[in-house]
C-alpha positions in Angstrom: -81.8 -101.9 20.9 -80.3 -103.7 17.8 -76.3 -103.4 17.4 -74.8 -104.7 14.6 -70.9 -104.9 13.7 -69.8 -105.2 10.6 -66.6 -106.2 9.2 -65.8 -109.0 12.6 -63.4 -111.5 12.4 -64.5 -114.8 14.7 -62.0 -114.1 17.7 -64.1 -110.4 17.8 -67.2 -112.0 17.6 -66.3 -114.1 20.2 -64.8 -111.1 22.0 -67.2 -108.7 21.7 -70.4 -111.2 22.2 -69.5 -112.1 26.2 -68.3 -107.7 26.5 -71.8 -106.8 25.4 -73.7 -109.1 27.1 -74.7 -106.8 29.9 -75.5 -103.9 28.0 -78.4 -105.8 27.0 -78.3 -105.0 23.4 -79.2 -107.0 20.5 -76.3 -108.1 18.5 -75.3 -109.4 15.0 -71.9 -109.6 13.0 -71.5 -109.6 9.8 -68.2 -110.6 8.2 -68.5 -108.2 5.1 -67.9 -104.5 5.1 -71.2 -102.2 5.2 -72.3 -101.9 1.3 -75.5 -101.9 -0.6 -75.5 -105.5 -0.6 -74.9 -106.0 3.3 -77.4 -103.2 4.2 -80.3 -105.5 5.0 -78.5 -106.4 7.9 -78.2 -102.7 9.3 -81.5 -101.1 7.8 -83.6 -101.8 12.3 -80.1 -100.9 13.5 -79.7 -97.9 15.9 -76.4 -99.0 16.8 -73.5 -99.5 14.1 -69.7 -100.8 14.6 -67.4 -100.2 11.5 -64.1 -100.2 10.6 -62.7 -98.3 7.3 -63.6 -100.1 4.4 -67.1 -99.6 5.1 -67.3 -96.6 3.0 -70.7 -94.6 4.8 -71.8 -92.1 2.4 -74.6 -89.6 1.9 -76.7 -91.9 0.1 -75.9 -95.1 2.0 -76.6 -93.2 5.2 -80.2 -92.0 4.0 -80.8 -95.7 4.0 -80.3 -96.3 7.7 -83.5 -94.8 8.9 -83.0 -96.0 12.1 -79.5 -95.2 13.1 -78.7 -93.4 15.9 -74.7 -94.1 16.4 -71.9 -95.3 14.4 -69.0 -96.4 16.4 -66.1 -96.7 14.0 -63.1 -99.5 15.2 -60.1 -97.0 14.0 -58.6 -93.4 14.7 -59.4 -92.1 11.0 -62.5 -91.3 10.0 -62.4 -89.8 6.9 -64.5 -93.2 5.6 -67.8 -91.8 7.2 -69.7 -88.5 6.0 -69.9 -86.7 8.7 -71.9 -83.8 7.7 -74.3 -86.4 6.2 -74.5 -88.1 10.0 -74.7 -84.4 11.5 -77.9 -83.8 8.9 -79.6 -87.1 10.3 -78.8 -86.5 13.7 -76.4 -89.5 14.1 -73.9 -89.5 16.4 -69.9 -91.0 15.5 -67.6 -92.5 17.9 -63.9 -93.2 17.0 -60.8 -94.9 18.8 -58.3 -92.3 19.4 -56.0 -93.8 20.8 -55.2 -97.9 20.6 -51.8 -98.2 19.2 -49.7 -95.7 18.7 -46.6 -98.3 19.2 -47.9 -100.6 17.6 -48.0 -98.7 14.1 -44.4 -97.2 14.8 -42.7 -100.5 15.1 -44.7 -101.6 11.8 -43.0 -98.1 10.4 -39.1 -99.3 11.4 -40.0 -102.8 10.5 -40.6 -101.3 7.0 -37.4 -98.7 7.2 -35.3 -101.9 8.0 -36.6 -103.9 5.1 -35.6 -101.5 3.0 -32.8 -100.2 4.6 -31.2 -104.1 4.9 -33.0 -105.3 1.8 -34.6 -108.0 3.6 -37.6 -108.3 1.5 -35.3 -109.0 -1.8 -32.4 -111.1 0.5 -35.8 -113.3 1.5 -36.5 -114.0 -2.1 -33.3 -114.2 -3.5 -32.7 -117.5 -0.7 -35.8 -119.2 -0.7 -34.8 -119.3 -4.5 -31.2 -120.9 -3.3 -29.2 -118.0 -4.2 -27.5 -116.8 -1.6 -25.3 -114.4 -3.2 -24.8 -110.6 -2.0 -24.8 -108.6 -5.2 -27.5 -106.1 -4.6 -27.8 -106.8 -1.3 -26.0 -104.2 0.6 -27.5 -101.8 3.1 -26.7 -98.8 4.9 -26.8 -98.4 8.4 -29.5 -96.1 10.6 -27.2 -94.4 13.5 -26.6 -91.3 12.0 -28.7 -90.8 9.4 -31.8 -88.2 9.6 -35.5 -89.0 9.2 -38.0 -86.7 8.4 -41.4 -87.5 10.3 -44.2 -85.6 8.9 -47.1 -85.8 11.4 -45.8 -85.6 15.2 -48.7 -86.5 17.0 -49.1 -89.7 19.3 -47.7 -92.0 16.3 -44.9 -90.0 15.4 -43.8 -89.0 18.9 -43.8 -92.6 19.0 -41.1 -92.6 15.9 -39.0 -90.2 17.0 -38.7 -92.4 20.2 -37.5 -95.0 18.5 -35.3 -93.5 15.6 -33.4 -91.7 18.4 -32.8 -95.0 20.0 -31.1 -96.2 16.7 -28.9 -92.5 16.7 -31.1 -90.7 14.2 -31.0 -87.7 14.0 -35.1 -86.5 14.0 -36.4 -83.2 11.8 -40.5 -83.0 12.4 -43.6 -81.3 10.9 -46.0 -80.6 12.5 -48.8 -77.9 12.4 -49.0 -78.1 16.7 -45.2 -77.9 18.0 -44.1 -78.4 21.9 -40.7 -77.5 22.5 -41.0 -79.0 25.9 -41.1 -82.7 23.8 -38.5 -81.3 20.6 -35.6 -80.6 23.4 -36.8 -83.7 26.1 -36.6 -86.4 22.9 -33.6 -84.5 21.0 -35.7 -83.2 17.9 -36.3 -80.4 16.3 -39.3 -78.9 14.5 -38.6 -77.8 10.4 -40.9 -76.7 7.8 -42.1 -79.5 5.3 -39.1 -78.1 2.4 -36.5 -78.2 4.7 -37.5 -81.5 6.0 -37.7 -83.0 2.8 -34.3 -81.9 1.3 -32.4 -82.9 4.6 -33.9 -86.3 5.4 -32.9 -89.5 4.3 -36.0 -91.2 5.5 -39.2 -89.5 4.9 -42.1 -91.2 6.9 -45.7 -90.0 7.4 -48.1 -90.1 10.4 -51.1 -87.2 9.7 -54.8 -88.4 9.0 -56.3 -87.8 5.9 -57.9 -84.8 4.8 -58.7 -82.4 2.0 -55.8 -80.3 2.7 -53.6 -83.3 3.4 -54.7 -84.9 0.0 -51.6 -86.0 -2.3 -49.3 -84.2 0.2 -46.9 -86.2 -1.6 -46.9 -85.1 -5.6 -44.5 -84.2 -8.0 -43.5 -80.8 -6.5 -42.8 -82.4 -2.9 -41.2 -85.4 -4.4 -38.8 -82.9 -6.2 -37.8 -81.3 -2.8 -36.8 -84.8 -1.4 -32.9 -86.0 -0.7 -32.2 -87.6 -3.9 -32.3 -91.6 -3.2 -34.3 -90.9 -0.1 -37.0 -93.6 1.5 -40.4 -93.1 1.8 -42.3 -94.9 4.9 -46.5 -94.4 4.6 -48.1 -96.1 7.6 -51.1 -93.2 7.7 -53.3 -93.1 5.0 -52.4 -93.8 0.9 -54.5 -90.4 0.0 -51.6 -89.0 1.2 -49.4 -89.9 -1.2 -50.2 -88.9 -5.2 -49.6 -93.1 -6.7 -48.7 -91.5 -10.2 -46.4 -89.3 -8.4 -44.6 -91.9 -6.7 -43.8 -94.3 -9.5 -42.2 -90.8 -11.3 -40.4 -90.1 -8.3 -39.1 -93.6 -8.3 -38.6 -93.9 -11.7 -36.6 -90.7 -11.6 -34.6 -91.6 -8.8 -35.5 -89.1 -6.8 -36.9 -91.6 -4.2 -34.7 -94.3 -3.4 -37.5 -96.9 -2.1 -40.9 -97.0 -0.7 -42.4 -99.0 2.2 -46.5 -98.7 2.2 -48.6 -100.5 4.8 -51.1 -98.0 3.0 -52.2 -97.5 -1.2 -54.2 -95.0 -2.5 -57.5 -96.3 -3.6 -56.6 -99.6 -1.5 -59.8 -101.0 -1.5 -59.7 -101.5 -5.4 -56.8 -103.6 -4.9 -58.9 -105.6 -2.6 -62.3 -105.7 -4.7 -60.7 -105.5 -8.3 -62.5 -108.6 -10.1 -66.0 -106.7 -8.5 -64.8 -103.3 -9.3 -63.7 -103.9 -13.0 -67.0 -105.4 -13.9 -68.9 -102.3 -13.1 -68.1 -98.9 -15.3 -65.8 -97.4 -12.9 -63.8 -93.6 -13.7 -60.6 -93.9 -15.8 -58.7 -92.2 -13.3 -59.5 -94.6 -10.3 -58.7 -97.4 -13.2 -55.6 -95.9 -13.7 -55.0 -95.4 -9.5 -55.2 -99.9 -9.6 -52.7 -99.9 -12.5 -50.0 -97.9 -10.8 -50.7 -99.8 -7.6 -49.6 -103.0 -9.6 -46.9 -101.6 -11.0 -45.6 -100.5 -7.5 -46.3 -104.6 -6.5 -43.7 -105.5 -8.7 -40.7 -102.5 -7.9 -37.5 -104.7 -5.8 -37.1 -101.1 -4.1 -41.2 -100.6 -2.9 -42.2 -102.8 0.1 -46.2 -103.3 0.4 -48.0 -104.9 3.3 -52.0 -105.0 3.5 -52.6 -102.3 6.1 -51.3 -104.4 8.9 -49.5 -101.7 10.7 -52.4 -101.2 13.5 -52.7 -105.1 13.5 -51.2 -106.4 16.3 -53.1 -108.6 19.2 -52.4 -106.1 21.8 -54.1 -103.2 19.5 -56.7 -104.9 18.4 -57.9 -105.7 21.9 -58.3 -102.2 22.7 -59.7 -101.4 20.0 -62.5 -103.7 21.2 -62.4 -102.7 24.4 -62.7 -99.1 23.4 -65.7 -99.2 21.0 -67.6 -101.3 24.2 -66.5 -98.7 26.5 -67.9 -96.0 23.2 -71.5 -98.3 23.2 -71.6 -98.2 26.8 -71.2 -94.8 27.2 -74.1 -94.0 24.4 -76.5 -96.0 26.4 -76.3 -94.4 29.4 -76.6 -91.2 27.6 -72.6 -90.3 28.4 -71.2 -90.3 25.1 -67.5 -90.8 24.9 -65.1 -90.1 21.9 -67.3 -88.1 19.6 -65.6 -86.9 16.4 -67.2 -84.1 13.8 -69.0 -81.6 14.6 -71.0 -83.5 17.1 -68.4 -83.5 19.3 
């Protein structure tokens, strides 16, 4: 049986080459995302490893005759057609849980640049100007931060922010009042969260109800001058909507590990040469104009990337293979599961 895994750096080809050795399978990496162009490689493949900018779509997936599993390397899944894989009988295997610390400590790593101005103090000296105009922050302990999402992740937040003498107001659709009174929280709906935090940071997956959760009328709600932390997913957040906000004052900074419409960012000199909508177009020029803001904070989707999580995110999809071969499947997502 032919697996093959796309989007591998070295150290995972090296990794996952000596795990998969005894599962007998066939295996081949390819450095590229799955596309069109990369689809010879996967076309006698009844095993395929993913992570999320291989975008697997109905028509993409009708090409992979021959598929019989998709094991995606991340928690989110909203990259795959699912109904599409449920229609050709393929099964999908995510990693629910890998590193739920991991992407917390990326989120106060972003509060605190913000918060401290780091990112602009950094500039400002390796310039050789190391005056302080500008360059005072406010302190943590006693503000209140507003985390929209409390599942693993955000439980994970509240941990944290309590430990700096937050005070915490989650949303969540699932509430347990056994964790809001152990961790010192407490539940609110999404207005009253937004008007009384001074740090607004999201942690729910991406969905078509969850879709620009941040717009125009939710910015409006926010704490005049507030932060806003987006470690999840960038559909979350409406980009026109943000620059307004931002422009307006309304929101007092951004820190995004996560854009909407990221991967044009990443593939821009490909994408521009093709005849691509206006309104994605106009998604990549907002996203440049939030490059440039001193009070917006970007990093590459790096949140989930630490050594630690990225081993077991490895050892997860191995233990996901494994258990498809011996006909115990293991971390199904969709309907499937």
């Amino acid at each position: 049986m032919k697996a093959v895994f796309f989007e591998t750096e070295p150290w995972e080809k090296r990794f996952l080459a000596r795990a998969l050795k005894p599962l007998g399978l066939k295996v081949q990496f390819v450095p590229e995302p799955l596309t069109e162009r990369t689809l010879p490689s996967a076309r006698d493949a009844e095993i395929l490893s993913v992570f999320i900018y291989s975008r697997l779509t109905r028509p993409l997936l009708a090409k992979l005759r021959k598929a019989r599993l998709i094991a995606t390397r991340s928690t989110g899944f909203d990259h795959i057609d699912l109904k599409a894989c449920r229609a050709r009988k393929i099964r999908v295997a995510n990693v629910p849980s890998y590193g739920e610390n991991t992407v917390a400590e990326h989120t106060f790593a972003l509060i605190l640049a913000l918060s401290r101005n780091l990112h602009k103090a950094y500039v400002r000296t390796v310039r050789g100007d190391f005056s302080l105009e500008g360059l005072q922050g406010f302190d943590l302990k006693g503000k209140t931060i507003g985390v929209v999402g409390a599942g693993k992740i955000g439980l994970h937040v509240i941990k944290m922010a309590r430990g700096f003498g937050m005070e915490v107001l989650a949303c969540d659709s699932k509430k347990n009042p056994f964790l809001a009174e152990v961790l010192d929280f407490r539940y609110a709906e999404l207005p009253e969260l937004l008007s009384r935090s001074d740090i607004v940071t999201l942690h729910l997956p991406y969905s078509a109800e969850s879709r620009h959760l941040m717009n125009r009328k939710t910015f409006s709600l926010m704490k005049r001058g507030a932060l806003l932390i987006n470690t999840a997913r960038g559909g979350l957040v409406d980009t026109d909507a943000l620059v307004w906000a931002l422009d307006q004052g309304k929101v007092g900074g951004a820190g995004l590990d996560v854009l909407e419409g990221e991967e044009l960012v990443k593939e821009e000199r490909q994408l521009l040469e093709k005849d691509f909508p206006k309104e994605r177009l106009i998604t990549l020029l907002k996203n440049h104009i939030l490059l440039h803001r001193e009070n917006v904070v970007i990093t590459p989707h790096i949140a989930f990337d630490s050594r630690e999580a990225l081993q077991r995110i490895l050892e997860t999809t191995v233990f996901n293979l494994r258990g498809f071969l011996e006909n115990r499947p293991a971390n199904l997502v969709g309907p499937r599961a």
